[in-house]
N, C-alpha and C positions, 0 to 999 in steps of 0.2 A: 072242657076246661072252664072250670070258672075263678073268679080273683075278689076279692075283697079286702078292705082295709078295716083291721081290726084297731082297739084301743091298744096305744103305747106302741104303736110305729108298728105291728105288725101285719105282714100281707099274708092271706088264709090263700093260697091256690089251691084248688082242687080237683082233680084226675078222675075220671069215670071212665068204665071200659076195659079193655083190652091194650096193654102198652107192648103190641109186637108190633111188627114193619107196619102196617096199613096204619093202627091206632096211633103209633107215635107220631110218623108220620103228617098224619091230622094235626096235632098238638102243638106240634116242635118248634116251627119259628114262632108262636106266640108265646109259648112257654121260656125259648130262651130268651127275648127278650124282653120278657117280664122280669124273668130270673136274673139275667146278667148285664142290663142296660144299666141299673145304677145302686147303689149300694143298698141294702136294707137288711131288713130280719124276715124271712120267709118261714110258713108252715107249709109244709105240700102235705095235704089231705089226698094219703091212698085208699082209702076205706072203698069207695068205689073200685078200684081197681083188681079186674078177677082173673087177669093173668101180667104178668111182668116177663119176657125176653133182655136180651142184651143188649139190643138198641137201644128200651126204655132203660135200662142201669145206667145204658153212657149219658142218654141224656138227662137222668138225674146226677150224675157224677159231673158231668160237667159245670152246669148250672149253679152244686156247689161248690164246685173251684175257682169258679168265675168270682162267687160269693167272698170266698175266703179271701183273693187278692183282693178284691174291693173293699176290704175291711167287713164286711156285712157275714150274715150266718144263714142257714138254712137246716133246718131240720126236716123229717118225715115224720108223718105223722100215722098212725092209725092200720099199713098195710093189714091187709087180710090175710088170715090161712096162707094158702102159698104163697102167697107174692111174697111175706114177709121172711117167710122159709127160705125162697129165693133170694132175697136181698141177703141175708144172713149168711147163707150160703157161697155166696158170691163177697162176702166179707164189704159189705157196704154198711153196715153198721160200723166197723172201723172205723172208717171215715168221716159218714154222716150220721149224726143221731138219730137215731128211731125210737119214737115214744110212741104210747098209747090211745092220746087225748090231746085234745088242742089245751086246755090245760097244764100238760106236762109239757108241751110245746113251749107255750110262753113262759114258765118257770123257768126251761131250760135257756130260752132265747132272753132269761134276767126282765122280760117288761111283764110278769106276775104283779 
C-alpha cells in the first residue's frame, strides 16, 4: 500500500496484490486508518490488484462508510478484469464509485 497527496485535497492510496485473508490482512489497519481517521477525498487505485475476496470488499466498504459519515468521499479507481467483475458483482459499484482513471476520480470527487 502506498498513499499520496495529490493537487485539490485528494489522497491517491494504492493496493497491489492479492486482497484475500493473508493480503488484506497485511494492509488493513494502515488502510483503515488512512481511510477512516479523518475526513477527506480518497482515490483507492486497484489497478494493482489481481484478485479481490470478501474480506477485501468489507474492508473497502467500510472505509467508505466511515468516509460518508465524516462528510469526505471515496471513490475506486482503476480495478482490473476480475476484481472489477467482482466488485460489480458484489454490487459495490452501488455504493462506491468505480471509475476508470484517477482523472475520472478527481472529476467525480469535484477537485478536477
Amino acid at each position: 500500500m502506498t498513499e499520496e497527496s495529490l493537487d485539490g485535497g485528494v489522497v491517491r492510496i494504492a493496493l497491489d496484490g492479492r486482497l484475500d485473508i493473508d493480503g488484506t490482512q497485511k494492509v488493513e489497519n494502515q488502510f483503515a486508518y488512512s481511510t477512516t481517521s479523518r475526513p477527506g477525498q480518497f482515490a483507492v487505485d486497484l489497478s494493482g490488484v489481481t484478485f479481490i475476496a470478501s474480506i477485501g470488499i468489507r474492508m473497502l466498504l467500510t472505509a467508505a462508510r466511515a468516509q460518508t459519515q465524516r462528510g469526505g468521499r471515496m471513490i475506486l479507481v482503476s480495478p482490473g478484469g476480475m476484481s472489477r467483475k467482482v466488485l460489480e458483482t458484489a454490487g459495490v459499484d452501488q455504493l462506491v464509485p468505480i471509475v476508470g482513471d484517477l482523472d475520472a476520480a478527481r472529476s467525480a470527487l469535484g477537485t478536477a
